[in-house]
Each structure stands twice: as structure tokens, then as C-alpha cells.
C-alpha positions in Angstrom: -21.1 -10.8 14.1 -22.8 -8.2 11.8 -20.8 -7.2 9.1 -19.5 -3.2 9.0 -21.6 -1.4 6.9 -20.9 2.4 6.7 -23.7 5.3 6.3 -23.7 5.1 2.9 -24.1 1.3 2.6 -20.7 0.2 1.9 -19.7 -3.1 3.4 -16.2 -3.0 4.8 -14.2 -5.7 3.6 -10.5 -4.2 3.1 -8.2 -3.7 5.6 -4.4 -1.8 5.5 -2.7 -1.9 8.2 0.5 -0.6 8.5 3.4 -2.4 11.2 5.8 -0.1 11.6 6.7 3.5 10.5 10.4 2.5 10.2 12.0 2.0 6.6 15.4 0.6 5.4 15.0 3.5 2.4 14.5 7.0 2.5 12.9 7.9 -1.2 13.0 11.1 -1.8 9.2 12.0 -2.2 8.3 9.9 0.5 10.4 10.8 3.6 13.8 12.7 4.8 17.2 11.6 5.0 17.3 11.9 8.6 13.7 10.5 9.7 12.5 10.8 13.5 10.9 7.8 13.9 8.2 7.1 16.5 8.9 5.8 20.3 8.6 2.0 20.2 6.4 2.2 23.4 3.8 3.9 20.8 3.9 1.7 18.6 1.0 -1.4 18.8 3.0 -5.0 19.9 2.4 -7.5 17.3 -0.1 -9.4 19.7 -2.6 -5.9 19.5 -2.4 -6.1 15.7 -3.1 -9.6 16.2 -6.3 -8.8 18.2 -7.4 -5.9 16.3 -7.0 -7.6 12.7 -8.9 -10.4 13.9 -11.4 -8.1 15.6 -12.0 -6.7 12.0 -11.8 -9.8 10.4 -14.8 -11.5 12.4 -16.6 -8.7 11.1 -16.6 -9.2 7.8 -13.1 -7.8 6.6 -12.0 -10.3 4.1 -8.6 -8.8 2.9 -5.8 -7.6 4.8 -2.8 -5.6 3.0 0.2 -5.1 5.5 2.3 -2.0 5.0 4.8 0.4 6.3 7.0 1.5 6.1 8.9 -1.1 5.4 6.9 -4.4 7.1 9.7 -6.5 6.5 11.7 -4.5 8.7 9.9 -5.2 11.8 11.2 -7.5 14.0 9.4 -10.8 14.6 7.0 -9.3 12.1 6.9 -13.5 10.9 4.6 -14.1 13.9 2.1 -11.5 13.2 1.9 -13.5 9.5 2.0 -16.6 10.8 -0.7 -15.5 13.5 -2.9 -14.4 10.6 -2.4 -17.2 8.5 -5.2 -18.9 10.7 -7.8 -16.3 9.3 -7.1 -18.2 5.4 -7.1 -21.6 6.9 -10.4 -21.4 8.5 -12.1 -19.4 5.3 -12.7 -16.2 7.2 -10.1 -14.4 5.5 -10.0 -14.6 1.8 -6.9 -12.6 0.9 -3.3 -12.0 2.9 -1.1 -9.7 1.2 1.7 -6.9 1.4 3.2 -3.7 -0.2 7.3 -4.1 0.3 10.3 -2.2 -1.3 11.5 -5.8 -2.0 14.8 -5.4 0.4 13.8 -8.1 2.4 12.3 -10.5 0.4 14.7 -13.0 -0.6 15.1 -13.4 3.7 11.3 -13.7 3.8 9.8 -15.0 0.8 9.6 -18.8 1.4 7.7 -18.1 4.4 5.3 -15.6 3.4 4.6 -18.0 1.2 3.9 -20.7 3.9 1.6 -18.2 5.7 -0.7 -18.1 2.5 0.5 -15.2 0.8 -0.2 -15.5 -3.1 0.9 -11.7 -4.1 2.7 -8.6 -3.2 3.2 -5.4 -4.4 7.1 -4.4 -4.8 7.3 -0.7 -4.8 9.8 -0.1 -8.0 10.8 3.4 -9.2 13.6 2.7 -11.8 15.8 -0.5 -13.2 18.7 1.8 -13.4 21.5 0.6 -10.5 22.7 4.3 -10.2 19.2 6.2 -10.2 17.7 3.4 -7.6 20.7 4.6 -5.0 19.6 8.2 -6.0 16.1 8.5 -5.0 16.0 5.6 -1.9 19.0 6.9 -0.8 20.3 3.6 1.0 18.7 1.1 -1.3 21.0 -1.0 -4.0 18.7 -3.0 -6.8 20.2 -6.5 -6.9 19.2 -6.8 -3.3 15.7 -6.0 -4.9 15.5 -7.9 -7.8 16.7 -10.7 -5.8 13.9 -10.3 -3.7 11.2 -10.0 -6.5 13.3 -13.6 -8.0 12.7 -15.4 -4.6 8.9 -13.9 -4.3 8.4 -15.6 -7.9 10.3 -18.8 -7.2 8.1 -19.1 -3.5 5.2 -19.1 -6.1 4.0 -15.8 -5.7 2.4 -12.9 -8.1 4.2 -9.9 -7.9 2.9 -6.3 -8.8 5.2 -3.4 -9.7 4.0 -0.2 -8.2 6.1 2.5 -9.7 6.1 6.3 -8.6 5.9 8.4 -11.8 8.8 10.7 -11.3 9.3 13.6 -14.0 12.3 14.0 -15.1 13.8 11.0 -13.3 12.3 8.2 -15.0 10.6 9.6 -17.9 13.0 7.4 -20.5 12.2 4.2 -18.1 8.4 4.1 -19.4 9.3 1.7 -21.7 11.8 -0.5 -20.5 9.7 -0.9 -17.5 7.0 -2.1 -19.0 9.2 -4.2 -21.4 10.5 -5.7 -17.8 7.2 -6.3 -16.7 5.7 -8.2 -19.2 9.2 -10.3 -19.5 8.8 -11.2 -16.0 5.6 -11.9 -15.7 4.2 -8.9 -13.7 1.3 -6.9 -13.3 2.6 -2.7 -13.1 1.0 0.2 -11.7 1.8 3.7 -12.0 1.1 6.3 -9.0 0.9 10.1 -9.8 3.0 11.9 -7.0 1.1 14.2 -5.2 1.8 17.7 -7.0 1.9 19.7 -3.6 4.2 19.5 -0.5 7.9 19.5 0.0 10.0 16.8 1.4 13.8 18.0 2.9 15.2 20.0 -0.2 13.0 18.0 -2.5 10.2 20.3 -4.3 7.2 18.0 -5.5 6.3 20.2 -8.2 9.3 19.6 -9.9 8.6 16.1 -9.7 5.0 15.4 -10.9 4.4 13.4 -14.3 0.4 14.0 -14.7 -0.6 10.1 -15.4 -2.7 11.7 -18.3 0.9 12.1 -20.4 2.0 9.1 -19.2 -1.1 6.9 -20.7 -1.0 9.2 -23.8 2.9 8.0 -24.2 2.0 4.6 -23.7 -0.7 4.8 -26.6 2.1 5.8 -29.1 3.4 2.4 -28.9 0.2 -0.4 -27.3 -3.2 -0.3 -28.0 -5.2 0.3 -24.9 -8.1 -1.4 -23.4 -9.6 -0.2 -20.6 -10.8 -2.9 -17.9 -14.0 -2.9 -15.8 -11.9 -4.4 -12.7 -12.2 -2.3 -9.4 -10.9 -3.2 -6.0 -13.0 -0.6 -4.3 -9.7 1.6 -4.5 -8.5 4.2 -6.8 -6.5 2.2 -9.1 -7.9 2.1 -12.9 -6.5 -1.0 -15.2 -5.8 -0.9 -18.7 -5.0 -4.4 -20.9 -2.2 -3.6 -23.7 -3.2 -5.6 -26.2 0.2 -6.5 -27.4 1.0 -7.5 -24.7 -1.3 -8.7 -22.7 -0.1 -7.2 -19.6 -2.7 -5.4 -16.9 -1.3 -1.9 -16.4 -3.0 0.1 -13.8 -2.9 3.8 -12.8 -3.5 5.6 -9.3 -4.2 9.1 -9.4 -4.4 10.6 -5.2 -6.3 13.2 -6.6 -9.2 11.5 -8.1 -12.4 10.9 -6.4 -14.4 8.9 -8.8 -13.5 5.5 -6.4 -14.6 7.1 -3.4 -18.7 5.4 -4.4 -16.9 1.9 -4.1 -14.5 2.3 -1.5 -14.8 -0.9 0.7 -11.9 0.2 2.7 -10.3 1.8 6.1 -6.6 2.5 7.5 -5.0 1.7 10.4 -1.7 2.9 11.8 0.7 1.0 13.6 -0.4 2.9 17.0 -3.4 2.2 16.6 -5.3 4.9 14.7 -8.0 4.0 12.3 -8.3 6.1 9.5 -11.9 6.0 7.7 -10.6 8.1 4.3 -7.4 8.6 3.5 -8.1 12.1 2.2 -9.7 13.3 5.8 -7.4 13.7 8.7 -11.0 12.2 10.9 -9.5 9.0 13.0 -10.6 7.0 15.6 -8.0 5.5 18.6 -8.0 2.1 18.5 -5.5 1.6 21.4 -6.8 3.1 24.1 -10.0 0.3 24.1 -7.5 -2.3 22.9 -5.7 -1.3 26.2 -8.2 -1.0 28.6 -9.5 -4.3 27.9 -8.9 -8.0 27.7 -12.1 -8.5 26.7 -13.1 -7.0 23.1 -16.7 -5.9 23.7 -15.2 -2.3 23.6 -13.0 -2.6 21.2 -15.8 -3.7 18.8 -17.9 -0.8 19.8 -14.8 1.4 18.9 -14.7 0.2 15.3 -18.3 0.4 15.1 -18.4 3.7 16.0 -15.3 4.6 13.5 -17.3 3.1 10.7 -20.3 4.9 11.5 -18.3 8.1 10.5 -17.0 7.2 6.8 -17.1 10.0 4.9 -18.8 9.6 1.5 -15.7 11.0 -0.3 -12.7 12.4 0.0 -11.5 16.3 0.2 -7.9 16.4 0.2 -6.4 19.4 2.3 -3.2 20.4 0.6 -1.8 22.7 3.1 -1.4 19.7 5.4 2.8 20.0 6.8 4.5 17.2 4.1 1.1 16.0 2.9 2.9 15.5 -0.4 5.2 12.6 0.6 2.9 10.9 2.9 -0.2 10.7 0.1 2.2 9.4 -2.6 4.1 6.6 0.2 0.1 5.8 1.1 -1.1 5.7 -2.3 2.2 3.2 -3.0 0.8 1.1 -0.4 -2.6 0.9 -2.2 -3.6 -2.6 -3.5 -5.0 -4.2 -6.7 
């Protein structure tokens, strides 16, 4: 099958697709206490992300990032991974991989494992016991950093994503990234999105420009910036003291949108083309109406066939702050 190729000649090889819309946390800048989550019946069953991942995979998508929510949290979510698995045995797929908040890892870890996964992303605020209760509201740390022990000890390569918070942790620069390159990881800082409120939380309070954080860093490592790209909007720095890869994701910034290789798709179904344009295509409705996949093929087609060249984020968008920052922490490297 031809590969997707959208009208400005980018080959579409990256896939995220979120499972579920449920979470076991409820961090502060990303949703409210009291969250209305979506009706099952909306939601795609783990056999229609089976078929529409392998739709997009045998047409050329060599990398699929599963999100959230929380993935972990979905029930029988094992068999979707297992399911996939089959894509890395026979070559198709070159990369399996997930963004968790670590809460269910130590349950799942050996067998992500099994299924071929060689590295997640942990989403990690702070290393403070106290703070980490504050801003998931229902999460508690060991159960975390258990998780992120049996991810390492299955044998696989876990990246920090941590949400720069001002004000909250500020004084954890350091001892994050003194944590990081003890354990072994990779860490990447995400720039909350300046705009939007979430329950009593204002965002502007909140945002940490990335610029101040680099600068900090420079007062104690040498910098060296790194040519990598993953056709997202993550930019990597080497500290040379170090040697640790330290990346930074500004939602803002559109000087990734030339490389980006990648699309979105909900779990019911909705394929978004740019994460910074509300423009979507539904997915389920040709997934439904056929057995056969000759329409839904057409239907991502025809989705690709309207990526936008860039980005143009719309700000007064209802809670458009918490959403961009929770999507931005599901970003991969």
C-alpha cells in the first residue's frame, strides 16, 4: 500500500493514539478534580484500535506512542499490546512505545516488555512525596518510582517528562536532573501552556518560560545543543558533565511544524492532523460501517490530504490550557 504522504510532502510515519480519556490522577494543569468522563459506548473497543492502528501501520506508520489518559488504566488494555506486538515481529512496525504517569507500571512492566516495548515516557513533576499528592491529587510517589524500578529492571529506557511548574518546582531543577542522570534517564521539560484555566487553577500563575529554565541550567552544565529531531517539537541538549540528553518542548513553537511526520487519534475515533488546529476527521463512523477496510483507508487518506502546514494555536479555545500541556506530555522523543 502507498505510503501517506501529506500536501506538503511529509511522509507519515508517527502515530499517537490515545486509549482512554480516563486517568487514575487529576494534575492540576491538566484536568479537574471532579472529571466527566466520556460514555464507554463512545469510546473505540480495543479490537477498532486494533484495526485502525494496523490500518495505519500498512501504510507506512512505523511508530506508535499509546497515550491517555492514563493507558494503563484501561482494562484489558494488555491485548491491544499484545495485538500490536505482531506489527514488530513481522518488521512492519519499527517502534511500540507509551507515555504513562508510572502508577501502573510495576503491574505491567514485565509484559510490556514481552510485547516489544524498549522505552516509555513517565510523566514526573516533582520527587517531593508531599508536592506529588499536591498537584495529582490522588497520586502517592513510591507507587511511581516503583513503577519506573520495574520498567528498568523489565529492561526498558525510561524518559522523564516533567511539566515546568513556577513556583512549584522551581528548587527541583537540580535535583531532578541530579535524579536523572543517577538513574540512568533521559529528561524533558514541557513549558505549560500560559493561557487557560483549569477548576480554581490559573495557568498564568503557573508558567516557567523554558527560556529561564535553560539559562538556570547553564549556571551549573555546559550545554550542547543536539541535531536530533523526532519530527516533533522537542529540542535536545547534551550536558557535558554529565552526559545526559535533556530535551525541551515549548507548545508554542512552530519551528517543528517543517518536520512533523505525525497525526493524533482519539480514543473515539477522531484523527487529529495538527495538534494546534481543532480540523479532524471521524474515523469511526467508516470503521463502523464496514468490515471491510476499503473505506476506512479512503478515510485516512482523505484526513491526510488536509495536514495543515503549521500550526496556529487558538487560545480562546474553553480549557485549551490543560489539554495542550496533558498533549504536549504525551509527546515522544
Amino acid at each position: 500500500m502507498p505510503p501517506l504522504v501529506d500536501p506538503f510532502a511529509r511522509a507519515i510515519s508517527y502515530l499517537r493514539v490515545s486509549v482512554t480519556d480516563r486517568c487514575d490522577f487529576r494534575c492540576t494543569y491538566c484536568m479537574t478534580e471532579h472529571m466527566t468522563f466520556l460514555p464507554k459506548a463512545d469510546l473505540l473497543t480495543l479490537e477498532e484500535l486494533d484495526r485502525l492502528c494496523s490500518a495505519f501501520v500498512a501504510s507506512g506508520v512505523q511508530k506508535l506512542r499509546i497515550t491517555g489518559g492514563e493507558p494503563l488504566v484501561r482494562k484489558g488494555i494488555m491485548t491491544f499490546f499484545r495485538a500490536m506486538s505482531r506489527h514488530l515481529a513481522s518488521g512492519a512496525l519499527k517502534e511500540l512505545t507509551l507515555t504513562t504517569n508510572g502508577s501502573q507500571l510495576a503491574k505491567y512492566a514485565t509484559e510490556l516488555a514481552e510485547c516489544g516495548i524498549k522505552r516509555i515516557n513517565v510523566s514526573l513533576d516533582t520527587l517531593d512525596p508531599t508536592k506529588f499528592a499536591e498537584i495529582t491529587r490522588w497520586g502517592r510517589l513510591p507507587q511511581v518510582l516503583d513503577g519506573i524500578k520495574a520498567a528498568q529492571a523489565a529492561g526498558m529506557k525510561v524518559k522523564i517528562n516533567a511539566v515546568a511548574l513556577k513556583g512549584f518546582n522551581e528548587d527541583e531543577l537540580f535535583p531532578l536532573v541530579d535524579w536523572c542522570a543517577d538513574q540512568g534517564h533521559d529528561l524533558t521539560f514541557i513549558e505549560v501552556m500560559p493561557m487557560g484555566e483549569m477548576g480554581d487553577i490559573q495557568r498564568i500563575d503557573q508558567y516557567w518560560s523554558l527560556k529561564d529554565l535553560r539559562a538556570r541550567l547553564e549556571t551549573r552544565f555546559t550545554l550542547t545543543d543536539l541535531a536530533e529531531r523526532s519530527g516533533g517539537p522537542a529540542r535536545y541538549v547534551r550536558l557535558n558533565e554529565t552526559g545526559q540528553k535533556v530535551g525541551f518542548i515549548t507548545p508554542l513553537t512552530h519551528n517543528f511544524c517543517e518536520s512533523c511526520n505525525r497525526v493524533r487519534l482519539t480514543c473515539t475515533g477522531e484523527l487529529y492532523m495538527c495538534l494546534g488546529q481543532e480540523d479532524m476527521a471521524d474515523l469511526r463512523a467508516p470503521l463502523r460501517a464496514s468490515a471491510d477496510d476499503a473505506a476506512l483507508h479512503a478515510a485516512i487518506r482523505a484526513a491526510i490530504a488536509r495536514k495543515p502546514k503549521g500550526h496556529d494555536f487558538d487560545y480562546s479555545r474553553q480549557g485549551v490550557g490543560g489539554q495542550m500541556t496533558r498533549h504536549m506530555s504525551h509527546t515522544g522523543g
